[in-house]
TIMAR-43712 format. One record per residue (C-alpha): z, y, x; residue in one letter. Coordinates in steps of 0.1 Angstrom, whole numbers, padded with zeros to 4 digits, always signed. Example, Ala and Ser with C-alpha at 12.3 -4.5 7.8 and 13.67 -1.06 7.14 Angstrom:
# TIMAR-43712
+0078-0045+0123A
+0071-0011+0137S
***
This chain:
# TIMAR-43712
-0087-0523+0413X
-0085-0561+0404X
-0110-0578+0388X
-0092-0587+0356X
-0087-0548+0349X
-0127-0541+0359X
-0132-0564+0327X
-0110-0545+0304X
-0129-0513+0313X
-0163-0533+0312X
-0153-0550+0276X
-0142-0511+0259X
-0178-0501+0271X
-0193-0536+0253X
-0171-0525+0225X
-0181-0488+0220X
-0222-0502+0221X
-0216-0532+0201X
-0198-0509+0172X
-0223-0481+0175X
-0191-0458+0184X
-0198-0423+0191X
-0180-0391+0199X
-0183-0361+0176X
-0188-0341+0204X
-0219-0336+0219X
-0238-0368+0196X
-0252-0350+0166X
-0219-0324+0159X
-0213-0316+0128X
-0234-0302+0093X
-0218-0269+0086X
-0205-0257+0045X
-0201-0229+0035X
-0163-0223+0042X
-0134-0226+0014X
-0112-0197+0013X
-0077-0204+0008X
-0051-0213+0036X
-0053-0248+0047X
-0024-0250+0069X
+0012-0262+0057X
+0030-0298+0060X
+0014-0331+0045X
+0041-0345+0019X
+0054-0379+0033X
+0044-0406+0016X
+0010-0393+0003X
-0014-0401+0032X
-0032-0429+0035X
-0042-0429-0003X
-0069-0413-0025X
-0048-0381-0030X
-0031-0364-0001X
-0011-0332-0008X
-0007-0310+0021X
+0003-0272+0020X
-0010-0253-0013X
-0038-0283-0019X
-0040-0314-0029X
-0071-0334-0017X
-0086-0361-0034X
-0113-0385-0037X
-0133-0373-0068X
-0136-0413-0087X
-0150-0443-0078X
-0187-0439-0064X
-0204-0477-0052X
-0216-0480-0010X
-0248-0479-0024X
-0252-0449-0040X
-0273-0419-0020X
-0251-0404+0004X
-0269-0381+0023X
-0251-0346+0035X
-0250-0321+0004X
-0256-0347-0026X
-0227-0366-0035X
-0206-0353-0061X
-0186-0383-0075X
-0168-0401-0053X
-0168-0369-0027X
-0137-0356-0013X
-0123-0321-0034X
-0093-0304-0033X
-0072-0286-0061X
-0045-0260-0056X
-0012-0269-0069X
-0013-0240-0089X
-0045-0250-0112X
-0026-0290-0106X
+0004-0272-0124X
-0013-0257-0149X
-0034-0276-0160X
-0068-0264-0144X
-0084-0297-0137X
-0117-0286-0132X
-0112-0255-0109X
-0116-0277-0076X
-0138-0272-0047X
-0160-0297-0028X
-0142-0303+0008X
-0168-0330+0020X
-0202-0338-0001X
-0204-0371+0013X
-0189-0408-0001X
-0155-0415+0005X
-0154-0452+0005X
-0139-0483+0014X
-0130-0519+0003X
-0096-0513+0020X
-0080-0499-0006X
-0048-0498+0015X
-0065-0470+0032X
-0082-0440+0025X
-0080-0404+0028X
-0055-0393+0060X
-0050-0355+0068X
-0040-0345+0104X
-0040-0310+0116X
-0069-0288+0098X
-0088-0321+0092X
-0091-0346+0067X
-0100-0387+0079X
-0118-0409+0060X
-0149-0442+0056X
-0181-0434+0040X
-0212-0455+0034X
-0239-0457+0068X
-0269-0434+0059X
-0287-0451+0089X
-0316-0477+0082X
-0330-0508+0093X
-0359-0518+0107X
-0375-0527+0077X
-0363-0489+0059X
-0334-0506+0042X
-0299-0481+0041X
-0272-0497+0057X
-0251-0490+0035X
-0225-0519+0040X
-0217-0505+0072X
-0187-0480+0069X
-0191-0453+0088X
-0153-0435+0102X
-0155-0394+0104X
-0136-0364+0095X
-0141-0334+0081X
-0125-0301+0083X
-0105-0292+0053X
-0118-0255+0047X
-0153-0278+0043X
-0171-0261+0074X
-0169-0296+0095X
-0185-0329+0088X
-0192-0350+0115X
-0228-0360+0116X
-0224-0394+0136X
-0191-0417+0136X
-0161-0419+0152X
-0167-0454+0149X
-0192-0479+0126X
-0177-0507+0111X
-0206-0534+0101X
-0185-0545+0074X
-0172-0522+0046X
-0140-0545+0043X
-0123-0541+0073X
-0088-0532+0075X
-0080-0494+0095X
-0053-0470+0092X
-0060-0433+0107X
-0025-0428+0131X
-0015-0398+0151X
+0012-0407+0182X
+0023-0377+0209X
-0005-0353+0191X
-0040-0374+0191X
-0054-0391+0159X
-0065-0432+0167X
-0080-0451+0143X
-0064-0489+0148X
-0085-0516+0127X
-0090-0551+0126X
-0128-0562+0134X
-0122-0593+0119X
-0151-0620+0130X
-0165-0598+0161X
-0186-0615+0187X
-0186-0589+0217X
-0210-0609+0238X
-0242-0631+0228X
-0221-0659+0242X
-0190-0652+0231X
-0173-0671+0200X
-0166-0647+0171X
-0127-0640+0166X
-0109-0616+0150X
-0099-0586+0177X
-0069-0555+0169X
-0086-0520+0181X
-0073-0487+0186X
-0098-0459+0190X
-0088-0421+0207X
-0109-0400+0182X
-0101-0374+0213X
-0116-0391+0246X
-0138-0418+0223X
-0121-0443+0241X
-0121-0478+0219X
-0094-0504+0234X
-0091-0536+0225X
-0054-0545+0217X
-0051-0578+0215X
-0084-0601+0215X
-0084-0632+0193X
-0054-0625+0169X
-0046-0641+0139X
-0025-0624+0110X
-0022-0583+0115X
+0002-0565+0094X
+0004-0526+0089X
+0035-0506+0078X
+0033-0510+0036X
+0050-0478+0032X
+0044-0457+0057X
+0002-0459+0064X
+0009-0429+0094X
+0030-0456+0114X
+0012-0461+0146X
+0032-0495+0154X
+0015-0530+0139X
+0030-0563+0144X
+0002-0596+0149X
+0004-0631+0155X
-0009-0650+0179X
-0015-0687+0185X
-0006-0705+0222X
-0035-0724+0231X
-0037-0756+0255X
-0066-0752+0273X
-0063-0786+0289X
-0062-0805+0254X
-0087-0774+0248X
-0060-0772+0212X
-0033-0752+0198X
+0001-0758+0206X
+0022-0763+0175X
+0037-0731+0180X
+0030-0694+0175X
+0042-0658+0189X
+0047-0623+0172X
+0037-0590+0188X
+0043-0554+0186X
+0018-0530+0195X
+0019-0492+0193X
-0019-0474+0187X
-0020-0454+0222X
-0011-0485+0245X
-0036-0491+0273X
-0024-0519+0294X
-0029-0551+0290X
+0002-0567+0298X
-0017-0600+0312X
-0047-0580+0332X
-0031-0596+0368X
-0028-0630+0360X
-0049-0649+0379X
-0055-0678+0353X
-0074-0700+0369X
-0048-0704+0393X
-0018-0713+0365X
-0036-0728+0337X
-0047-0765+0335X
-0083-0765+0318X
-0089-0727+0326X
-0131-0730+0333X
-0129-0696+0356X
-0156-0673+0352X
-0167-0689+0318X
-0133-0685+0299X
-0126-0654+0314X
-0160-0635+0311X
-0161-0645+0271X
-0155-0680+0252X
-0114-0678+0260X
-0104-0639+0273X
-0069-0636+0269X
-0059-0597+0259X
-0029-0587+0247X
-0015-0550+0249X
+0016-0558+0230X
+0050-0568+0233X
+0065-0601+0225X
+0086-0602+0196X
+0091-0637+0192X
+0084-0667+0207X
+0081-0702+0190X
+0081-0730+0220X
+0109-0750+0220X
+0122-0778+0237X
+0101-0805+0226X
+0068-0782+0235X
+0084-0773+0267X
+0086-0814+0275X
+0050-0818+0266X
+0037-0794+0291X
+0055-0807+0322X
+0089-0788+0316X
+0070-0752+0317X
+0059-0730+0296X
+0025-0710+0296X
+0017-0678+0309X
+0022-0665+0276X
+0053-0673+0275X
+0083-0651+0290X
+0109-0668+0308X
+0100-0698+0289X
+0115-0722+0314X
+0153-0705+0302X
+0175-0706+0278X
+0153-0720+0249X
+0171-0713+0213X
+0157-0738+0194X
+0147-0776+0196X
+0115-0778+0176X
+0086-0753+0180X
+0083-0727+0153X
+0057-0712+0133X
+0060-0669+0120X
+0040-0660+0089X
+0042-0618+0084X
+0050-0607+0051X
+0058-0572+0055X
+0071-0543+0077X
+0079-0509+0064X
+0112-0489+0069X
+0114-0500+0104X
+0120-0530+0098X
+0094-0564+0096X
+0100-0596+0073X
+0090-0625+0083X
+0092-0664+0075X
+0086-0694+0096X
+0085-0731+0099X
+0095-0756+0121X
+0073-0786+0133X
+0089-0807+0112X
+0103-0787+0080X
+0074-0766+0063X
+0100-0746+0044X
+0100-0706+0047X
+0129-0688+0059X
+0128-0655+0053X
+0140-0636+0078X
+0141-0601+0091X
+0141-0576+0121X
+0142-0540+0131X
+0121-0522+0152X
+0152-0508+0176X
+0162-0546+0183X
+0132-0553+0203X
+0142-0540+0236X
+0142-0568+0261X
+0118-0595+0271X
+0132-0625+0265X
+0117-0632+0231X
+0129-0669+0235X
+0165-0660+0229X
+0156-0640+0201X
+0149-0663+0178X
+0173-0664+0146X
+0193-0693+0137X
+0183-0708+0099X
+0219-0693+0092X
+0206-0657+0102X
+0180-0661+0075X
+0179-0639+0042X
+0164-0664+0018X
+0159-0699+0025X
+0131-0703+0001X
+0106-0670+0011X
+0074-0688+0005X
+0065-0656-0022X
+0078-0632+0001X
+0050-0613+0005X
+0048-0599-0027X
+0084-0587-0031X
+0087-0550-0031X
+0115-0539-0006X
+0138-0514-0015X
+0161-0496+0010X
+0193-0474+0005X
+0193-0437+0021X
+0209-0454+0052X
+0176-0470+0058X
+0192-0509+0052X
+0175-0530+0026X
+0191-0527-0006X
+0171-0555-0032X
+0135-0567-0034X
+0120-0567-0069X
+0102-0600-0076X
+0068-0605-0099X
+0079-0639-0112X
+0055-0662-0138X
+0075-0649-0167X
+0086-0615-0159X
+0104-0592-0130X
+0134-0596-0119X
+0158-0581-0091X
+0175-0600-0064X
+0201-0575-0048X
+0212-0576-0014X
+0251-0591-0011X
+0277-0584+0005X
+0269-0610+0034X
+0232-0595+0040X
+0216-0625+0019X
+0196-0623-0010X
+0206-0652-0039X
+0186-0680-0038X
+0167-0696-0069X
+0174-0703-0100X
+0171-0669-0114X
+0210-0660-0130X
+0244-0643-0117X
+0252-0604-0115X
+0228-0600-0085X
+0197-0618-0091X
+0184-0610-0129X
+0154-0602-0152X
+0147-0567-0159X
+0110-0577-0177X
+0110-0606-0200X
+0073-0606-0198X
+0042-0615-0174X
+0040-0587-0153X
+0023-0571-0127X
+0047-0545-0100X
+0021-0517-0093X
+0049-0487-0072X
+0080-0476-0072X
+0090-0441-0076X
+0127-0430-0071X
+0143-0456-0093X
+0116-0462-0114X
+0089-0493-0113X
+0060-0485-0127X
+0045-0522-0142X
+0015-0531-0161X
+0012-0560-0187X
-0017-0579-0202X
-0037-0561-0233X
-0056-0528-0217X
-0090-0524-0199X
-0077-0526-0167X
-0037-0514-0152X
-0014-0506-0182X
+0016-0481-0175X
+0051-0492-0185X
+0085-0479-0170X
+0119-0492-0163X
+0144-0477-0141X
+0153-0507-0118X
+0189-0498-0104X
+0214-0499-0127X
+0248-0517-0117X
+0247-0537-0145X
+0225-0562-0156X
+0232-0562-0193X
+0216-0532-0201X
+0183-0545-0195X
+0158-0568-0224X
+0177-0545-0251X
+0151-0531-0278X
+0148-0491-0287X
+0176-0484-0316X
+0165-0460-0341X
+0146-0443-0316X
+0173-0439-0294X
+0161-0453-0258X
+0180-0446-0223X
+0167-0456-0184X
+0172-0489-0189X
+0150-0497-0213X
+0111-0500-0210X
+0086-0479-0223X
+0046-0472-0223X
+0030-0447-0208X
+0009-0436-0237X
-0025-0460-0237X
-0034-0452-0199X
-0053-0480-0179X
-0060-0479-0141X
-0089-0497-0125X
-0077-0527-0112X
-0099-0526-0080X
-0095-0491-0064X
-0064-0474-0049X
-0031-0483-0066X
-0023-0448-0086X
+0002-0424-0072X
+0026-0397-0083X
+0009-0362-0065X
+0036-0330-0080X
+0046-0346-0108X
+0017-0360-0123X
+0005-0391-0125X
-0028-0400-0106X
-0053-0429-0116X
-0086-0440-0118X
-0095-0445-0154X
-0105-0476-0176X
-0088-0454-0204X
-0109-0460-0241X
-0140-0443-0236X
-0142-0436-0199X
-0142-0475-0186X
-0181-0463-0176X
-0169-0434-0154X
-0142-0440-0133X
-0132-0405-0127X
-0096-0397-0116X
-0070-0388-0144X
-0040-0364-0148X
-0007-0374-0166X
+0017-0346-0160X
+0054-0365-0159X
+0069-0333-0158X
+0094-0326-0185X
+0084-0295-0199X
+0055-0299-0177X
+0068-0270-0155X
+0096-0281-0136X
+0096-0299-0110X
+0119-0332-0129X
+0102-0358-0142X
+0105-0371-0179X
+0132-0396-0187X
+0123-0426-0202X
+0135-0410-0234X
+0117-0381-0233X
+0081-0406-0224X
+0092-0425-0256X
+0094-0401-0278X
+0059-0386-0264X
+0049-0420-0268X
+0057-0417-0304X
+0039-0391-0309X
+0008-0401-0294X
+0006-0433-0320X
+0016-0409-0345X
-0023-0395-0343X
-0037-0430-0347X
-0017-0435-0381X
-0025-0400-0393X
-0063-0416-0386X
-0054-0449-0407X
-0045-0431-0436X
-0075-0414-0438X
-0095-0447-0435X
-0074-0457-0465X
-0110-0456-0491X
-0088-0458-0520X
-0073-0426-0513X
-0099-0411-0497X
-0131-0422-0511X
-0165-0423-0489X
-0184-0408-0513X
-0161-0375-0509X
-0149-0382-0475X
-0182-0390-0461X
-0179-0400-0427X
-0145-0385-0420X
-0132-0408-0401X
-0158-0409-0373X
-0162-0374-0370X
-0124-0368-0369X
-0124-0392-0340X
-0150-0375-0323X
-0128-0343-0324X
-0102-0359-0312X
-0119-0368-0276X
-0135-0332-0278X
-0125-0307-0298X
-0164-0299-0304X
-0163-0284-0344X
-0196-0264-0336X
-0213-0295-0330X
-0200-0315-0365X
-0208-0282-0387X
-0243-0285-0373X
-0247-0318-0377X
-0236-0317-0411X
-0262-0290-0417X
-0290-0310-0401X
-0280-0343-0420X
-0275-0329-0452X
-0303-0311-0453X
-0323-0341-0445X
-0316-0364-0470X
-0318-0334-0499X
-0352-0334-0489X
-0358-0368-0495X
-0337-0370-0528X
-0323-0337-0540X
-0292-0363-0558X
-0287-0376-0524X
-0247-0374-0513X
-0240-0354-0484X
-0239-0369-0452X
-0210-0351-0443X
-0192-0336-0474X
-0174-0302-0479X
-0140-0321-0481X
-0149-0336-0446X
-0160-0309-0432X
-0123-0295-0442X
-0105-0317-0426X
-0120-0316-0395X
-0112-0277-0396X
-0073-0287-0405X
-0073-0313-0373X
-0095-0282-0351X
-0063-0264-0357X
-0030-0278-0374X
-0008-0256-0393X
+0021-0263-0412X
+0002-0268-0447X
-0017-0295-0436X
-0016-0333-0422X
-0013-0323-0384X
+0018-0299-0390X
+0036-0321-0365X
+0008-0314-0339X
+0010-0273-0337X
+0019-0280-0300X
-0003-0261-0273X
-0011-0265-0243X
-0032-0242-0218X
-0059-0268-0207X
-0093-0259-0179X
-0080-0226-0196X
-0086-0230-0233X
-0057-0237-0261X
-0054-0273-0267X
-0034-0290-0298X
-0012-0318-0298X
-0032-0341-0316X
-0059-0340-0292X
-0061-0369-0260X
-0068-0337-0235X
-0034-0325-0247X
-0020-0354-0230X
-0044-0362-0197X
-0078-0353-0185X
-0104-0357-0159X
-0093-0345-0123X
-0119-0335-0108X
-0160-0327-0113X
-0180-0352-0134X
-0216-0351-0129X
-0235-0335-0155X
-0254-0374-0160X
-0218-0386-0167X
-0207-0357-0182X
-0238-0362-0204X
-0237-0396-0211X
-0196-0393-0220X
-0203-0369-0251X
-0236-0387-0260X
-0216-0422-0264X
-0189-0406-0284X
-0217-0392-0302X
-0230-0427-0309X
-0200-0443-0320X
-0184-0422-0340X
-0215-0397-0355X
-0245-0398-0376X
-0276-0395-0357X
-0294-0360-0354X
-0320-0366-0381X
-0359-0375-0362X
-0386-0352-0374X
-0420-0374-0373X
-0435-0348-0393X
-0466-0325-0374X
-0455-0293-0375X
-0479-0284-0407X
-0466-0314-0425X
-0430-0302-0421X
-0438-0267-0434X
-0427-0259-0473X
-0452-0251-0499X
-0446-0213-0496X
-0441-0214-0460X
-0478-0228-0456X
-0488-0201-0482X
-0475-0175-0461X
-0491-0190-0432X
-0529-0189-0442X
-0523-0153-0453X
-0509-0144-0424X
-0532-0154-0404X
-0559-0141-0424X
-0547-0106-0417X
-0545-0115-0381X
-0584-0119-0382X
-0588-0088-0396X
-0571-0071-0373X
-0589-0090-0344X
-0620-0084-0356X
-0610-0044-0362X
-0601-0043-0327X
-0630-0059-0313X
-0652-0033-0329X
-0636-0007-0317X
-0633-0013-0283X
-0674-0020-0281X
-0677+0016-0292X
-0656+0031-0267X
-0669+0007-0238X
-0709+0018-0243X
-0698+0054-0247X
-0677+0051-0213X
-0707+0033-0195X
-0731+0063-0200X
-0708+0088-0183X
-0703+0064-0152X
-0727+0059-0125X
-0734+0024-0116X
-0717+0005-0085X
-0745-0010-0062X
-0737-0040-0037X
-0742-0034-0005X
-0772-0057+0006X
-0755-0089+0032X
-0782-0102+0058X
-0770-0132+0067X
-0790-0156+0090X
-0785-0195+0081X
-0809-0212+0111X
-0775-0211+0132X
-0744-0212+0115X
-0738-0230+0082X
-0704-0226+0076X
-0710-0190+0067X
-0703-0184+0031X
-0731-0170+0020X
-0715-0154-0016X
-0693-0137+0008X
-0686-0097+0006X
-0666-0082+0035X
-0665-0054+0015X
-0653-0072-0016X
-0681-0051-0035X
-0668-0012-0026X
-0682+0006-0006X
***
């Protein structure tokens, strides 16, 4: 065995200690629930994995809302931010809150690229370190990586692996049948005297085995739209270790999450490399390990005549065929589809070519060669190109990229010659389809989903982004009449801008909330995009429009009654509020006692008092309870089966709800703010409890317990009779005599009757 692969093996141990990585087996095992019924097998869906809702077989998992690192997260307490499941079934219907708790523990990470991943029976995930510090502090910035079993009978109780930052970048992957978790430890020192770089890991959650990829990387890119893909691509930069420097070039790898060789482990480098300091460099300041495959390399000529007419030993026939003159620089900017875009530079032109290359071209070695010409390049300008969203035809060949520019979004399509058009915006293939600042959240089918300044957090608007031609788009809704092209808004939904982008999970529309009213909560939220809400296609833009319609319809039905000409205060007291506080609840119980409580208060105080809630109030809060075609919600007869119970059309649950479990503090503090804003407060009794009693009520009090005496003192009388006749037909009970002897032991209780008085 030569002593460069000893290393290796030496620096995975030094790894695994340094990370605190442990195997599940045999270090702690696992806490044990109380198992789910249900089946758990079946098929993930593709493209669901990886986010915070997974749908696999007849569940969909999910994390249950945004919960902070540094909430308790001990075994058994969590509750928000836990990981639930819900059948499709209750999804479909409409049964939000019939879930079931998979794993009570935090699901968590500032990755939000990454988050719940199912494999086999088991679901993958981060959660908050429970372990402590010296000083008793949780370490709760520390992710910890487990899994749990998805029937909830399996948690792990120590890590795969323990990250000591909560921001590293991970994707759970599965090649030839074993799970890896690949991350990025981004500023990891492995040895005291070491220098802190940023190092690509792959760790078998099988064998616990934690390999170091590539040591000292610079830019790591995952697959965008696949987050199961086990390949990564990295850059790395070519160091001159005599100049101890950079050259002015860089390289591009590939690396698949089960490689194990390190494809430099027998060179001997002290024997090639000009400045190499032996056991120093080697043993930690400048290791060199690289498990990947050269994509592409950046010397050229001029680089090549700097270093003596050779290369490095990074370099793969170097001293051949070099493409290009100057040395070149890659930036990543994305890879999905099989396929990686890229830009780069030249040593003496800093402008971005974008360029791009599929994962079936990279077949031979010579990396060199394989750099494209500036003619071979898709955009000459792709300085922004890591913000386009790539879109590819069912043939798997990009088809257009959909651009967030300063003023709006447009598409550039794909021409005939492969290349997309360059700037200005204008011409048949590169056009606006938002005339608006904009930000591109997903795609879905031909649909972007795009949110625009003016809510609490993500808006939801909704173009279809492929027609053929590019006049139908910026045209506004005639007489209500709307068609694909033109945009619309998703009701008033907002997303949280810092959490998991939302997703589409069987038809319905997954977010975490900043809707009005629940920007405290965070809980995840249901909009069901079916049309008809039982089929599996979703609503046209038509059919969202005229839902949207209807929606606003409910806050103009409220203006009208805030009009106080037509319906005056004094007769309409309050109606507003309380109307609004049905509409977020559907709570009448709670508003006719209220009314009865308020009311009755001020009477008291002033018997000419208006009502605090008036008759005619009271009556129109019954009319919006349940519209019929005589009153002002006859358009809103609509119902829908909701957690079970008939919902109208005019109320918000009618249109999305809570996913999930709020805890009863949140569930709590939800109604109580409503009740705040929009209803009197319960009236406060500071009276004592005689003060607060009526005239006749205290009357009937003293009587009352007047009689009470009497009958006390009846009582008493009797029962002294009846106890001195009983005592002279009873013989008397005599203690048993105790000799107890306190010179030795004075423990002894004395009082003490081992009889306890019988005999």
């Amino acid at each position: 065995m030569s002593k460069r692969f000893t290393k290796i093996i030496c620096l995975n141990v030094a790894v695994v200690a340094a990370l605190g990585v442990a195997a599940a087996y045999g270090c702690g095992g696992y806490y044990g629930g109380r198992p789910l019924s249900g089946d758990i097998s079946g098929t993930v869906v593709q493209g669901t994995n990886g986010g915070f809702a997974v749908e696999k077989g007849g569940y969909v998992y999910f994390i249950n809302g945004i919960e902070s690192n540094e909430a308790v997260n001990d075994y058994g307490k969590p509750e928000k931010g836990a990981i639930y499941r819900i059948s499709k079934k209750d999804l479909s219907d409409h049964n939000y809150a019939s879930v079931d708790c998979v794993a009570p523990v935090v699901a968590y990470t500032a990755d939000y690229n990454a988050g719940l991943f199912i494999y086999g029976d088991y679901v993958y995930y981060g959660t908050p370190s429970t372990a402590k510090s010296s000083d008793g502090s949780v370490l709760n910035e520390n992710l910890d990586m487990k899994r749990t079993k998805l029937d909830g009978t399996e948690t792990m109780k120590n890590a795969y692996v323990q990250f000591p930052s909560n921001e590293y970048e991970y994707r759970y992957v599965e090649e030839g049948g074993t799970v890896y978790l690949m991350y990025v430890a981004s500023e990891e020192k492995l040895y005291e005297e070491a220098t802190a770089v940023k190092n690509l890991h792959s760790y078998n959650t099988v064998t616990g085995t934690d390999t170091v990829l590539a040591y000292n990387v610079d830019t790591v890119i995952f697959d965008s739209a696949d987050k199961t893909n086990p390949r990564v691509y990295y850059t790395m930069n070519v160091k001159n270790y005599g100049a101890d420097a950079n050259f002015g070039y860089n390289q591009v790898y590939t690396v698949k999450a089960d490689a194990t060789e390190d494809k430099f482990a027998n060179v001997k480098f002290d024997e090639i490399i000009d400045g190499w300091n032996g056991d120093e460099d080697d043993a930690a300041r400048d290791r060199y390990i690289n498990c990947g495959d050269l994509v592409f390399d950046g010397i050229g000529l001029a680089d090549v005549l700097k270093n003596n007419n050779a290369g490095t030993p990074f370099n793969y026939d170097a001293t051949g065929k070099i493409h290009n003159e100057l040395s070149l620089t890659y930036s990543l900017a994305n890879y999905q589809n099989e396929t990686l875009f890229y830009t780069r530079t030249s040593s003496n032109n800093d402008g971005k070519y974008l360029f791009s290359v599929s994962d079936g071209k990279i077949t031979d070695k010579n990396a060199v060669e394989r750099n494209a010409d500036s003619d071979d390049a898709i955009l000459t300008d792709g300085s922004a190109a890591d913000g386009y969203k790539y879109i590819f035809d069912g043939s798997n060949k990009l088809k257009l990229v959909l651009i967030q520019e300063e003023d709006g979004i447009t598409v550039n399509k794909v021409s005939a010659n492969g290349k997309l058009q360059q700037k200005p915006v204008g011409g048949d293939n590169y056009y606006y389809i938002v005339r608006s600042t904009a930000t591109i959240l997903f795609t879905e089918e031909n649909y972007l989903y795009y949110s625009v300044s003016g809510g609490n957090g993500y808006t939801f608007n909704r173009i279809n982004y492929a027609a053929e031609n590019k006049d139908v788009y910026g045209r506004m809704p005639e007489d209500d009449e709307v068609d694909e092209y033109t945009s619309v808004k998703l009701l008033d939904l907002d997303a949280n801008t810092e959490w998991f982008m939302p997703e589409i999970i069987s038809g319905q529309l997954l977010f975490s909330s900043e809707t009005d009213k629940m920007t405290s909560y965070n809980y995840v939220m249901a909009f069901d995009l079916r049309k008809d809400r039982t089929d599996g296609v979703l609503m046209s833009n038509s059919d969202i429009y005229a839902l949207n319609k209807k929606y606003e319809g409910i806050s103009e039905i409220f203006e009208k009654y805030d009009d106080k000409d037509k319906y005056d205060e004094k007769i309409y007291a309050n109606l507003s509020g309380a109307l609004k506080y049905a509409f977020y609840t559907g709570d009448e119980a709670y508003i006719k006692e209220l009314a009865a409580l308020c009311n009755a208060d001020v009477k008291e105080k002033d018997k000419e008092a208006d009502d605090v809630y008036s008759e005619k109030t009271l009556a129109l809060v019954a009319d919006f309870i349940k519209p019929a075609a005589d009153n002002d919600w006859k358009d809103y007869t609509g119902v829908a089966k909701v957690n079970g119970s008939d919902v109208y059309a005019n109320r918000r649950e009618y249109y999305y709800g809570v996913l999930g479990k709020m805890t009863e503090r949140d569930s709590e503090g939800y109604i109580d703010a409503l009740k705040a804003e929009y209803l009197q407060s319960e009236p406060v009794n500071d009276k004592t409890w005689w003060e607060g009693l009526s005239t006749g009520a205290k009357v009937g009090f003293v009587i009352g317990m007047c009689a009470c005496g009497l009958i006390v003192l009846g009582g008493a009388a009797v029962l002294t009779v009846f106890i001195i006749r009983r005592k002279k037909n009873k013989r008397p009970v005599y203690r048993k005599k105790i000799n107890v002897d306190t010179t030795d032991d004075k423990n002894i209780d004395v009082y003490s009757d081992e009889n306890n008085g019988n005999e």
